[in-house]
C-alpha positions in Angstrom: 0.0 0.0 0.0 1.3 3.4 -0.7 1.2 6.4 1.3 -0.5 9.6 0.3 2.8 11.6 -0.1 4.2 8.7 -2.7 1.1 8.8 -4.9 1.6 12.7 -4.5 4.9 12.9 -5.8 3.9 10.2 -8.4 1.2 12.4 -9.6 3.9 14.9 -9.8 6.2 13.2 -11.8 3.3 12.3 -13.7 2.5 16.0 -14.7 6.1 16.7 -15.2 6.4 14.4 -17.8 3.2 15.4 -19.1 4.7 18.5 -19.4 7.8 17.4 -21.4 4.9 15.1 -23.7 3.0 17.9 -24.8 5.9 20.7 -25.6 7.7 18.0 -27.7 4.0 17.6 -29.8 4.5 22.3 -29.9 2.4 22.9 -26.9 3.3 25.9 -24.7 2.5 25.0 -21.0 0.7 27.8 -19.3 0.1 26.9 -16.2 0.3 23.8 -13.6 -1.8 22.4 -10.8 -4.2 25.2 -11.0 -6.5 25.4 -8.0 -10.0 26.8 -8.5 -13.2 26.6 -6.3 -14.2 23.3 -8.6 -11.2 21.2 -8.6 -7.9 21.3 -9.7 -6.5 21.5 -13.3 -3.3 19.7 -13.5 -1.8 21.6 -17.0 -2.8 24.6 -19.0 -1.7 24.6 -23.0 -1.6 26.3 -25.9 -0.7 25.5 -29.2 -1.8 28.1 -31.7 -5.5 29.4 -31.4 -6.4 26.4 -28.3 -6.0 26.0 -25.3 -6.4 22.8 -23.4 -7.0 22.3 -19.7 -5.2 18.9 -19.2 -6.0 16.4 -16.5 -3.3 14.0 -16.3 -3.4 10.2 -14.7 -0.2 8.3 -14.1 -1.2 4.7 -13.2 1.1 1.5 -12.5 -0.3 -0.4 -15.5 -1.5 0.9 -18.0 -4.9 -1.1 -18.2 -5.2 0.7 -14.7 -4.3 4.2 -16.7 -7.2 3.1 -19.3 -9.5 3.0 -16.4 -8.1 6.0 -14.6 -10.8 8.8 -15.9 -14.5 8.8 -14.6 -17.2 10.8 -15.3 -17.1 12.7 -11.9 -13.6 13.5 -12.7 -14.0 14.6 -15.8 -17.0 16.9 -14.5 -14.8 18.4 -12.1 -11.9 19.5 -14.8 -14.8 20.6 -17.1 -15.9 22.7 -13.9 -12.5 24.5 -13.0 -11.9 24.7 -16.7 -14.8 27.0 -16.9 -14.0 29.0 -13.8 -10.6 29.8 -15.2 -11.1 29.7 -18.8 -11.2 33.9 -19.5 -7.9 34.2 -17.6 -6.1 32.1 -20.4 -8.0 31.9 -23.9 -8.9 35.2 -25.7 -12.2 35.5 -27.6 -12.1 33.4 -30.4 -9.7 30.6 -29.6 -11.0 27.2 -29.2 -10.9 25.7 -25.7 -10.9 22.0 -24.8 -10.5 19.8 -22.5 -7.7 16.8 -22.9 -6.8 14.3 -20.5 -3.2 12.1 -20.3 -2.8 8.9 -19.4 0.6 7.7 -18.1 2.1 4.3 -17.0 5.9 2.5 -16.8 6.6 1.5 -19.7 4.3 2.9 -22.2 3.4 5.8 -24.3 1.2 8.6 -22.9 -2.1 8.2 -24.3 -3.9 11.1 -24.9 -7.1 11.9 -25.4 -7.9 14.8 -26.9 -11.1 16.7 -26.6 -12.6 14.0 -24.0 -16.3 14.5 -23.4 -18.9 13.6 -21.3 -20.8 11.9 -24.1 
């Protein structure tokens, strides 16, 4: 069983390399671990006219990865997305919201434009 602090600074490294995934693909990170009233949005990017609020998942497998995002989650970026959404995209620029998933061993997967659908 792990503690709260390891699965804390595994999330870290998580959003670290997250990071490092998206500005290889030309993403600009804005922002990390942005704390609104609604949640929490791990990354902020732009690349050209969008900007994505990222939720990123760093699981030990990656079928555990794959199962990593629920729709209460998701709700909850969508929320703090919302709440924080003027302070990063001007009028006119597309806004979505992408999520990561991480595990040892494996390519991110990432899923762009997730939904609720």
């Amino acid at each position: 069983m792990t503690t709260r602090a390891e699965r804390e600074a595994r999330g870290r490294r998580g959003e670290v390399l997250a990071a490092w995934y998206l500005r290889l693909k030309g993403w600009r990170v804005l922002a990390r671990r942005v704390k609104t009233p609604r949640g929490e949005i791990d990354l902020i990017a732009r690349r050209g006219r969008t900007v994505a609020f990222v939720e990123v998942k760093w699981r030990a497998s990656a079928a555990e990865a794959d199962q990593a995002i629920d729709p209460y989650r998701l709700r909850r970026v969508i929320d703090a997305a919302q709440a924080v959404a003027p302070r990063y995209a001007r009028n006119g620029e597309d806004i979505r919201i992408d999520v990561l998933l991480l595990a040892p061993g494996r390519l991110p997967r990432h899923i762009v434009n997730a939904s609720l659908a």
